[in-house]
C-alpha positions in Angstrom: -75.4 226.8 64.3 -72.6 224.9 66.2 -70.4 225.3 63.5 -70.1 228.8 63.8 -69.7 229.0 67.8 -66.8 226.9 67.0 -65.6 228.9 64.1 -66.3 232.3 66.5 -64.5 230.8 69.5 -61.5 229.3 67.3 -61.3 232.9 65.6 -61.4 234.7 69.0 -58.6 232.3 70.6 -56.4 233.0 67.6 -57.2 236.4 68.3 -56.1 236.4 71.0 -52.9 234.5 70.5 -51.9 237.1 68.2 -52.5 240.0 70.2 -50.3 238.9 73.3 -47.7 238.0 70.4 -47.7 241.9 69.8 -48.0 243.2 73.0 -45.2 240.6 73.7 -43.3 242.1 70.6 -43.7 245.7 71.5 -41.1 247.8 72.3 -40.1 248.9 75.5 -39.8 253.1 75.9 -37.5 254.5 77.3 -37.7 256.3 80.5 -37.2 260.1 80.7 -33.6 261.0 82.7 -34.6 264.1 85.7 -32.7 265.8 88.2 -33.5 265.8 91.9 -32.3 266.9 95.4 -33.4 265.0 98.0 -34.2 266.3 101.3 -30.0 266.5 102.4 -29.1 268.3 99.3 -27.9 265.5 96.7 -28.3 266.1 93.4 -29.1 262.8 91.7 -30.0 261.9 87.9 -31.8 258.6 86.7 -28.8 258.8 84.4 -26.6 258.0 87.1 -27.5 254.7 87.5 -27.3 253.4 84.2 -26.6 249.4 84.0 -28.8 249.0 87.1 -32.1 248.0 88.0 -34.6 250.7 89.2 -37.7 251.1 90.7 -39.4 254.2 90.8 -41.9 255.2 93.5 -44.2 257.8 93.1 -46.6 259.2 96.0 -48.6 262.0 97.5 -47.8 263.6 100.5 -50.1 265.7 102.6 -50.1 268.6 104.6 -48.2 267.7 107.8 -46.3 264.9 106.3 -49.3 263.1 106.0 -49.9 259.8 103.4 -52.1 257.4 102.3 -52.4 254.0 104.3 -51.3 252.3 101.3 -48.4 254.5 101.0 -47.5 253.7 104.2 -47.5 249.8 103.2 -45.6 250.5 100.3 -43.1 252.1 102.2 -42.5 248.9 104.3 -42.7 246.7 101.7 -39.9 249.1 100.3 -37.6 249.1 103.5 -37.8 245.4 103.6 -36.6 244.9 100.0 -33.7 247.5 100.8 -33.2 245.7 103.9 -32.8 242.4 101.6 -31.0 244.1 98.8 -28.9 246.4 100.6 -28.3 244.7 103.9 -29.4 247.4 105.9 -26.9 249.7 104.6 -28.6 253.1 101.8 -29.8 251.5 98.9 -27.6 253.5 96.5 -24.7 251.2 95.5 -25.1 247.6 94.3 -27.5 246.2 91.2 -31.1 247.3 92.1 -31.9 251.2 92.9 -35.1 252.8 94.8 -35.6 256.3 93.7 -39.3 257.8 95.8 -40.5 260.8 93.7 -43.2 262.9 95.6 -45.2 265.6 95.2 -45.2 267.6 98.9 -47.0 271.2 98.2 -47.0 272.0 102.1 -44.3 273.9 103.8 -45.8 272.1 106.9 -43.9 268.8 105.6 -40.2 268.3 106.6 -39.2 265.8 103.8 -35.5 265.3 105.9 -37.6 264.4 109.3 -39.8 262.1 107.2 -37.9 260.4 105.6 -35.7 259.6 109.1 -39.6 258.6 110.4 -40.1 256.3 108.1 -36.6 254.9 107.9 -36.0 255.7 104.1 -32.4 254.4 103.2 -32.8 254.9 99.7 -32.9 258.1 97.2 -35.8 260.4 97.9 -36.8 263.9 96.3 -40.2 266.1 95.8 -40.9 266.7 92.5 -42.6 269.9 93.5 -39.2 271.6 95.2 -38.8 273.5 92.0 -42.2 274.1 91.1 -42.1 272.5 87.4 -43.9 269.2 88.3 -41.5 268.1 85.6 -40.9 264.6 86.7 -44.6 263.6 87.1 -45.5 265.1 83.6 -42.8 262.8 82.3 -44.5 260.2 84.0 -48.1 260.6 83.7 -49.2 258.3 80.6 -48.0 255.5 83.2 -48.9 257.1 86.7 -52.5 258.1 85.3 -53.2 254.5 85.0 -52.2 253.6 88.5 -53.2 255.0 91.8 -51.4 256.3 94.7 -48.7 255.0 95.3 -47.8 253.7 91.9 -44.1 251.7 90.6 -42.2 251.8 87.8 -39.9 249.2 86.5 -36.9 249.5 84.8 -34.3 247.5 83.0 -30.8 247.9 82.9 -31.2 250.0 79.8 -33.5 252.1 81.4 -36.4 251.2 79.7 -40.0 250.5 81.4 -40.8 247.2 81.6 -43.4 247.3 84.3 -46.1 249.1 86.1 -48.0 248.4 89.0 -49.9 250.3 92.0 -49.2 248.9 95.1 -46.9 245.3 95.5 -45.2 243.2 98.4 -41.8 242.7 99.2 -42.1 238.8 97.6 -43.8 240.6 94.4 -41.1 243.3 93.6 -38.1 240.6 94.5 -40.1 238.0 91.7 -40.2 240.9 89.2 -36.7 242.2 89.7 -35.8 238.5 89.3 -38.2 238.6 85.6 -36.2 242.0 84.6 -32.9 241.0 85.4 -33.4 237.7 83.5 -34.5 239.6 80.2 -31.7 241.8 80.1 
């Protein structure tokens, strides 16, 4: 009898062994390029930033320009990497890029007065401005495994390397530190 508990606990740690050697292994996809305007009229592509780090931030905003209280701590967790990153000035030039995707479905929500609320100095755009919802269905085998709001990492190549619901300042800046080191 206690030689097979060993044998079942020997076969289940090689098991497992092999399976993070796989998952290890496995291949990275590629993120889908979009098109966006934020809320001053920029059209922007993922494809623009090619060769640079980005993190994509996907939330919900409500009626009245209303989120969720873990949105909200996102977005400072956000402002104080950009802050770090970017030295206060809009997080568009330099190695690490901050695109926010939303879905806004109100015309009660000013995404341009929002965005100067909350102090948002990096690239912002509502997936929901052209009525396709094309971004999100790009997106949802990742974002239907996280909640609101939800990140995506990804390398230089532009493939996605990570994904995680909500994360603090010191957690993004290890994980940018992880990507940039397997690139």
């Amino acid at each position: 009898m206690r030689r097979i508990s060993i044998l079942a606990i020997f076969i289940c740690v090689i098991v497992l062994i092999f399976s993070q050697i796989l998952y290890i292994r496995a291949e990275p996809e590629m993120a889908t390029n979009f098109q966006l305007r934020d809320p001053w009229d920029y059209e922007f592509s993922l494809e623009q930033f090619k060769d640079k780090l980005v993190i994509l931030h996907f939330f919900r905003i409500y009626c009245g320009g209303k989120i969720t209280k873990e949105s909200f701590k996102q977005i400072e967790e956000l402002n104080k990497i950009c802050a770090k990153l970017c030295e206060g000035e809009k997080c568009t030039e330099g190695d690490v890029h901050i695109i926010s995707i939303t879905l806004a479905t109100c015309p009660t929500t000013d995404l341009k007065e929002w965005a100067e609320y909350f102090n948002i100095n990096w690239l912002l755009g509502n997936d929901y401005d052209d009525y396709k919802l094309d971004i999100i269905k790009d997106y949802s085998k990742y974002l239907s495994k996280l909640t609101d709001p939800s990140l995506i990492f990804l390398n230089k190549n532009h493939e996605v390397v990570f994904t995680s619901d909500y994360l603090d300042a010191s957690e993004i800046i290890e994980k940018l530190k992880e990507i940039s080191q397997i690139n």
